[in-house]
C-alpha positions in Angstrom: -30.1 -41.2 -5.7 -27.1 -42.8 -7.1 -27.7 -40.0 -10.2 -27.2 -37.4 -7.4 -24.5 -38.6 -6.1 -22.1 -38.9 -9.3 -23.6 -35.3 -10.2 -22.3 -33.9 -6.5 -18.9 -35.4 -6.7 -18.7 -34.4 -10.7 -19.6 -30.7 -9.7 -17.0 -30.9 -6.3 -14.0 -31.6 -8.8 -15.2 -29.2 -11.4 -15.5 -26.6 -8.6 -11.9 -27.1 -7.6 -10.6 -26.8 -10.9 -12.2 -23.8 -12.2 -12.2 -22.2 -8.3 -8.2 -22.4 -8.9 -7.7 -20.8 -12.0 -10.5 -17.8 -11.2 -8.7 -17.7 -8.1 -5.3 -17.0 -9.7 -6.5 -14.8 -12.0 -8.2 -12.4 -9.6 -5.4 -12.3 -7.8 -2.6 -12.2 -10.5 -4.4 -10.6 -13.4 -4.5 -11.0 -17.1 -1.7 -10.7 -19.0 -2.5 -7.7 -21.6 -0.4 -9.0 -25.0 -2.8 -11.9 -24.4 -6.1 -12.5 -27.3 -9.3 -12.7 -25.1 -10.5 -15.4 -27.5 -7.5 -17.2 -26.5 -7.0 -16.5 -22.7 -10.7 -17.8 -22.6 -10.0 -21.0 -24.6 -7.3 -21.3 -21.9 -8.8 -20.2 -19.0 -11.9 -23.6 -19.6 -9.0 -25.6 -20.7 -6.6 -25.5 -18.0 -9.8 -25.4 -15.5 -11.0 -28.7 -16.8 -7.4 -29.9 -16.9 -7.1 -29.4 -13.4 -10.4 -30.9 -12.4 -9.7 -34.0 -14.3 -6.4 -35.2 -14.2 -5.7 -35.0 -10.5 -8.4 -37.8 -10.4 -6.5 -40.1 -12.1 -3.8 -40.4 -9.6 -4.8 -42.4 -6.0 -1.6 -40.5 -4.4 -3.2 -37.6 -2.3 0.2 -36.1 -3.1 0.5 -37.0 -6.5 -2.6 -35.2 -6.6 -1.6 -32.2 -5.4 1.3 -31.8 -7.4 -0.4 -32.3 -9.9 -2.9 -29.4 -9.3 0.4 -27.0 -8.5 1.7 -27.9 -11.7 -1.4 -27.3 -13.7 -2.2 -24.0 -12.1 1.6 -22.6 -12.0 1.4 -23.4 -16.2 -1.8 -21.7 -16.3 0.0 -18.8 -14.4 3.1 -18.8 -16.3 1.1 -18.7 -20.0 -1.7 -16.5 -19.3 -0.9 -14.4 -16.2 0.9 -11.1 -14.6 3.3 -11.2 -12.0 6.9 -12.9 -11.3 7.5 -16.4 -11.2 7.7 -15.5 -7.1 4.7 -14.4 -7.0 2.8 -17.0 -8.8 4.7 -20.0 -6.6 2.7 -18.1 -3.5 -0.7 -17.7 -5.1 -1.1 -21.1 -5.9 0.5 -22.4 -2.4 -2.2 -20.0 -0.9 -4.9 -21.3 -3.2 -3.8 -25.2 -2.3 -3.9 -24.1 1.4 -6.9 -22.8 1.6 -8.1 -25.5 -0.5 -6.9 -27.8 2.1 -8.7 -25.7 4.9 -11.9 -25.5 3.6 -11.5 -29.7 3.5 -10.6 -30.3 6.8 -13.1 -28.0 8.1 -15.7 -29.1 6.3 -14.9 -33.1 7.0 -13.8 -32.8 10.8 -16.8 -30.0 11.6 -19.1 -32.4 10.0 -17.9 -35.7 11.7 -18.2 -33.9 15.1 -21.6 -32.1 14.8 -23.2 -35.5 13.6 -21.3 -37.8 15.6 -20.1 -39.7 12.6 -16.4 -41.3 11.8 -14.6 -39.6 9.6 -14.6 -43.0 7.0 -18.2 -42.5 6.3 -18.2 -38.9 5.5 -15.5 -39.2 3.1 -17.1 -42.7 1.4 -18.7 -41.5 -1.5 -22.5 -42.2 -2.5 -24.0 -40.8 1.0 -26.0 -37.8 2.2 -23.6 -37.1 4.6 -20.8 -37.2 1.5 -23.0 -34.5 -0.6 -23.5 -32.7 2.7 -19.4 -32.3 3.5 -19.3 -31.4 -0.6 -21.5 -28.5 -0.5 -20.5 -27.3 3.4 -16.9 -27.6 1.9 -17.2 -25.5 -1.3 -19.0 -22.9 0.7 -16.1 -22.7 3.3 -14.0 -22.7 0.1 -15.5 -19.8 -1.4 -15.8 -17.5 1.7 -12.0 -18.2 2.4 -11.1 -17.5 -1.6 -12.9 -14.5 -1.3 -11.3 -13.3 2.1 -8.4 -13.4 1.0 -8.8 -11.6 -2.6 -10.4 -8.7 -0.4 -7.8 -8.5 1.9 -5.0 -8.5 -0.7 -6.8 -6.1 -2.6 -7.3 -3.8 0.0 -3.8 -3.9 2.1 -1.7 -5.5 -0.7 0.1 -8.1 1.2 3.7 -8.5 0.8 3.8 -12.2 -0.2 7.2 -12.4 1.3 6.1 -11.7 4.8 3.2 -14.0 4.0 5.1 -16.9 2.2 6.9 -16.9 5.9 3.5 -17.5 7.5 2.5 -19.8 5.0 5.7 -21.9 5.3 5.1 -22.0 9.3 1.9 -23.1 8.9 2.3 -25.9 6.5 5.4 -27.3 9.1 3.4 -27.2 12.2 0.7 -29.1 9.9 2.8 -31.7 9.1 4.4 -31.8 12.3 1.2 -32.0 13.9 0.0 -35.0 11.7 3.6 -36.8 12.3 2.4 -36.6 16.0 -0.9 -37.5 16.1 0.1 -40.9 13.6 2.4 -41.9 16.2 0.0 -42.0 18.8 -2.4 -43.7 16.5 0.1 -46.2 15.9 1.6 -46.3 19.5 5.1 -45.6 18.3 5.9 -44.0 21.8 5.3 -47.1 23.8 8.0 -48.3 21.5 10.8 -45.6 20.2 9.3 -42.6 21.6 13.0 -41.0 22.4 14.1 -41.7 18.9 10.8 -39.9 17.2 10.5 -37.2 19.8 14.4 -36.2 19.2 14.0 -36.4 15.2 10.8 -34.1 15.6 12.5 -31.4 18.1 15.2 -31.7 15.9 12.6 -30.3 13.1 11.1 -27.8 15.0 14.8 -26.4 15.8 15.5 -26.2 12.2 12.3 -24.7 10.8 12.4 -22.1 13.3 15.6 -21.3 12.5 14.8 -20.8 8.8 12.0 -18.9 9.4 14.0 -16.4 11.8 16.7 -16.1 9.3 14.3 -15.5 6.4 12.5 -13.2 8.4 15.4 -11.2 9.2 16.6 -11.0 5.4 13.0 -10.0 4.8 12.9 -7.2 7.5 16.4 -6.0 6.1 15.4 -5.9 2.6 12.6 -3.5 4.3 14.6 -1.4 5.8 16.6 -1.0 2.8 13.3 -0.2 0.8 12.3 2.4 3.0 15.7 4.4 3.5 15.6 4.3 -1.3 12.1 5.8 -0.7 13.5 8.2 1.5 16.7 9.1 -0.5 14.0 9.5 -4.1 12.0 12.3 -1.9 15.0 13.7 -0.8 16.2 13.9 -4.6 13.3 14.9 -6.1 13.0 18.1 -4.1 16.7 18.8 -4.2 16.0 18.6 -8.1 13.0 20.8 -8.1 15.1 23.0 -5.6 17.9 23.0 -7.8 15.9 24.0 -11.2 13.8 27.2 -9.1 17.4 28.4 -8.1 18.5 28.1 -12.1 15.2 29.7 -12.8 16.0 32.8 -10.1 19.0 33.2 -10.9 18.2 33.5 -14.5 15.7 35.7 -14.1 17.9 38.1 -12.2 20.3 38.0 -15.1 17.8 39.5 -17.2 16.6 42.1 -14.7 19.9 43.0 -14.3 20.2 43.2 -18.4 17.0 45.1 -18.4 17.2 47.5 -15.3 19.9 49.9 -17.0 17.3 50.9 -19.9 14.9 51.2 -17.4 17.1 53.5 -15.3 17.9 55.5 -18.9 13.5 55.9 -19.4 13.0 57.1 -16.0 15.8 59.8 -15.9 14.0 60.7 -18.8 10.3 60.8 -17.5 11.9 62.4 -14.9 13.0 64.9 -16.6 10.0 66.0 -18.2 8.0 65.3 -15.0 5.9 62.9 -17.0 5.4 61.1 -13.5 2.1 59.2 -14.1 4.7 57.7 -16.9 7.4 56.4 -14.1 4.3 55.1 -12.3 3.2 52.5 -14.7 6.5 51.4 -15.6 7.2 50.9 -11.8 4.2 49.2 -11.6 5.0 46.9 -14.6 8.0 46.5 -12.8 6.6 45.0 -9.6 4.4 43.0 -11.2 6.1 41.4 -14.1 9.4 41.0 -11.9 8.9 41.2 -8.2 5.4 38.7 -7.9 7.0 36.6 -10.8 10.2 35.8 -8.8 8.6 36.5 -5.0 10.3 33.1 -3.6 10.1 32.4 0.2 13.7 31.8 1.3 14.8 30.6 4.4 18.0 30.3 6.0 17.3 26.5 5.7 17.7 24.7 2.2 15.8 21.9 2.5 12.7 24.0 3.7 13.2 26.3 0.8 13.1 23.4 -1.7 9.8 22.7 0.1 7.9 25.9 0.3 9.1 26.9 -3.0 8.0 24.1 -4.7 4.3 24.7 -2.7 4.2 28.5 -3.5 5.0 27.5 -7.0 2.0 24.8 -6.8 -0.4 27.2 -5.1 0.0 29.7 -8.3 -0.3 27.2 -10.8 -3.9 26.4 -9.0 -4.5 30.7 -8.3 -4.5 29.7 -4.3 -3.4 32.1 -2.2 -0.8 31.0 0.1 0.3 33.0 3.1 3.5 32.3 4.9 4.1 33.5 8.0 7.4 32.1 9.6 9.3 33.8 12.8 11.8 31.2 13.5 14.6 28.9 12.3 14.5 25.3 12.1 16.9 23.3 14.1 19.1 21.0 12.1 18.3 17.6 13.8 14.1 17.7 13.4 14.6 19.8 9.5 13.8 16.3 7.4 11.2 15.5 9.3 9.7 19.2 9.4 10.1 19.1 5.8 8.5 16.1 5.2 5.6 17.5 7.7 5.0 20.2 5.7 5.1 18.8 2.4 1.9 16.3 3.3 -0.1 18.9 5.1 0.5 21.3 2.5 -0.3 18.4 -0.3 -3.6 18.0 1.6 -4.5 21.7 2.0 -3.9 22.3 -1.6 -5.5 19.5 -3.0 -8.7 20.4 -0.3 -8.9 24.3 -2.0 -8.8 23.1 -5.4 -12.7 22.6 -5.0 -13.4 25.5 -2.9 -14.7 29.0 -4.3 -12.0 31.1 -2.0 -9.1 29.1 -1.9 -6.9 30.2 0.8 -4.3 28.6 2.7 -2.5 30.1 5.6 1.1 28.8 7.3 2.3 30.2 10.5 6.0 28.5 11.8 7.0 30.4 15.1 8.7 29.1 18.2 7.8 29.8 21.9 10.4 28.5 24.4 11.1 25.0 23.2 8.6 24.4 21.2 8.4 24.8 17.3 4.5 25.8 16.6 3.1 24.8 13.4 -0.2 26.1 12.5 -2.2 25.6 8.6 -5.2 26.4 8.1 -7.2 26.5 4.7 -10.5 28.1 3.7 -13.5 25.2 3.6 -17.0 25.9 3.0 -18.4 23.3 5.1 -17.5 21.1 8.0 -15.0 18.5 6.7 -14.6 16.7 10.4 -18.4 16.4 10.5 -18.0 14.2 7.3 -15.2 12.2 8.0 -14.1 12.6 11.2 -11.2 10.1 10.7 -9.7 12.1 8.0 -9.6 8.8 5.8 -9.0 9.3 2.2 -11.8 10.3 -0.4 -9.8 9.5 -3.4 -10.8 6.4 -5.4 -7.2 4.5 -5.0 -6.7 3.9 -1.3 -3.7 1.8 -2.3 -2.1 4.8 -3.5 -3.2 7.7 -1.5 -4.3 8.2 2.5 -0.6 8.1 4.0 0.5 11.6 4.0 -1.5 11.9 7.7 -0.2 8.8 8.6 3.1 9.8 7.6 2.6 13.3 9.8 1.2 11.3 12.9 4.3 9.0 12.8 7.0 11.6 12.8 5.1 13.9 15.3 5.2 11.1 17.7 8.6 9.8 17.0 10.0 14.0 17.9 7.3 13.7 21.2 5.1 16.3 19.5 1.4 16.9 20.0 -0.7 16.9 16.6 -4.2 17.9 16.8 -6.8 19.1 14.0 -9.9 21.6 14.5 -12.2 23.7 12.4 -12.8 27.1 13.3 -14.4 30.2 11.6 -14.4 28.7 8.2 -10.6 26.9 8.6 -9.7 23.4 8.7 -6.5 23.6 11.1 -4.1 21.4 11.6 -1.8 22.6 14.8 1.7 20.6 15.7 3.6 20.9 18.7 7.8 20.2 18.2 9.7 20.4 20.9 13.9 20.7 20.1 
């Protein structure tokens, strides 16, 4: 039995060790300019480091600090991500570490009745019990949280805040509770009671005012990512109106011999002659430069940009619009159209007869928005909740949330259907 219980705490500390640095590297990821021969030589190394030296210090905080050190080296030599970032991972790792303990050791003591001194006494059933409940606790928790960064990628600053809360009502806590055990109130209670509302004060202070820098920083974020779009399609407005205007040079180069030929033709009444060159005419110049224009700029940078899209993919896009934008909602009717049109087209590249139809008219005060696209079968009987099919959801699946949010910000209605053969997406503005 004693065999056993050498072999159990053996395995706990080697679980820690190498459960911290697979833990880091999950969530940081290798570094690529890094020998695999040598990241693995590494990876045991600083594992076994890890699990071993701690030991060798009775300080439970020596301990720790020990462990944080360790793992941050291991980070620094072997993994991605800033110095920032690799400061939170291991804090994470070290709280949830210290989670999985005091679940393990306080769930235990209460289910079997038992003070907490002889669960955490080593060479005991109850000790190999807490061991294995532990490392099981520790592994769902580890693995929580990997699936839930990897799926929402958490912004470590928001979560660093949470983190910092939770360690000072922790320690707080555990400054409380050691006072009762001691009976310190019946002695200087005033004293240790102003000292620890005098904490409290300040770490919530700190918290609000690193929220708030972290909410500003946000802000500031969004409103770049807003000015980039804008940019972008200024840019690509800006090069089709070089383009046009180009091209109308050379028609207006060109349409003086053209003139010269026809008079010609026409004068030997060679008119099947004047037909094909009008024809060529049409087709080589009109359909080539046949840009929808607006009395709007922005919207022009966006629909041209689309048209240009939909030839480039031979989509045939219909646009039907009987009314002008007002100026206050344009950004937002831009950026509207832009996603649903990004989705349409990207739906008809795998259809047979790819179609997609726009219809912008007004009745009253309302702006109507209706776009439809050819589909050959039901895509709402599929996915009903319109979620994205592509492989990287981290990337893609926000240009519907994007058009629900600013629908509802301008008090519009936003609805979707399908209906003989379209997938239609139907928007309600009111100015």
């Amino acid at each position: 039995m004693e065999l056993l219980f050498r072999v159990s705490e053996l395995m706990a500390t080697l679980l820690d060790g190498f459960g911290a640095i697979v833990f880091l590297s999950l969530i940081c990821g290798r570094r690529k300019n890094i020998n695999t021969i040598i990241y693995v030589i590494g990876t045991v190394s600083f594992s076994v480091a890890v699990s071993f030296f701690p030991v060798q210090i009775r300080n439970i905080l020596g301990q720790v600090i020990i462990v944080f050190l360790l793992s941050l080296l291991y980070e620094v030599f072997f993994l991605e991500q800033g110095i920032g970032k690799k400061i939170y991972f291991n804090i994470i790792w070290n709280v949830i570490l210290m989670l999985s303990n005091m679940i393990a050791v306080y769930g235990i003591a209460f289910i079997l009745k038992l003070s907490n001194n002889i669960i955490l006494e080593s060479g005991s059933i109850e000790r190999v019990l807490v061991l294995i409940v532990n490392k099981i606790i520790l592994l769902f928790l580890a693995s929580l949280f990997i699936y839930y960064n990897d799926k929402h990628k958490l912004d470590y600053k928001h979560c660093a805040v949470t983190v910092i809360l939770f360690i000072g009502t922790i320690t707080i806590g555990i400054m409380l509770v050691k006072l009762y055990v001691q009976d310190v109130f019946a002695y200087e209670s005033e004293k240790y009671l102003v000292l620890i509302s005098i904490a409290l004060f300040a770490m919530s202070f700190g918290i609000c005012v690193c929220q708030h820098i972290i909410n500003i920083q946000d802000y500031y974020k969004i409103e770049n990512e807003k000015m980039k779009m804008h940019l972008e399609e200024e840019e690509k407005y800006i090069q089709k109106i070089q383009e046009i205007y180009e091209n109308t040079n050379i028609i207006k180069h060109d349409i003086k011999h053209y003139i010269v030929v026809i008079g010609d033709l026409l004068k030997q009444k060679k008119y099947d002659d004047i037909d094909k060159i009008l024809d060529g005419i049409t087709k080589d110049w009109l359909s080539k430069d046949n840009v929808f224009l607006t009395s709007n700029r922005q919207l022009n940078s966006v629909l041209n940009h689309k048209i240009i899209t939909c030839r480039e993919n031979n989509i045939d896009l219909e646009i039907n619009m009987t009314c002008v934008i007002p100026e206050k909602i344009t950004i937002n009717v831009c950026v509207i159209l832009s996603n649903l049109l990004d989705n349409a087209i990207e739906a008809e590249k795998k259809e047979e007869d790819k179609q997609i139809k726009l219809n912008i008219s007004n009745s009253g005060q309302m702006i109507n928005i209706k776009l439809q696209n050819k589909i050959s079968e039901s895509i709402l009987a599929k996915n009903a909740t319109l979620e994205s099919t592509k492989t990287d959801k981290h990337q893609h699946g926000f240009g519907l949330k994007s058009v629900e949010k600013r629908v509802k910000q301008m008090d519009g209605i936003y609805y979707v259907k399908e209906e003989c053969k379209y997938f239609q997406t139907i928007i309600y503005i009111p100015v």
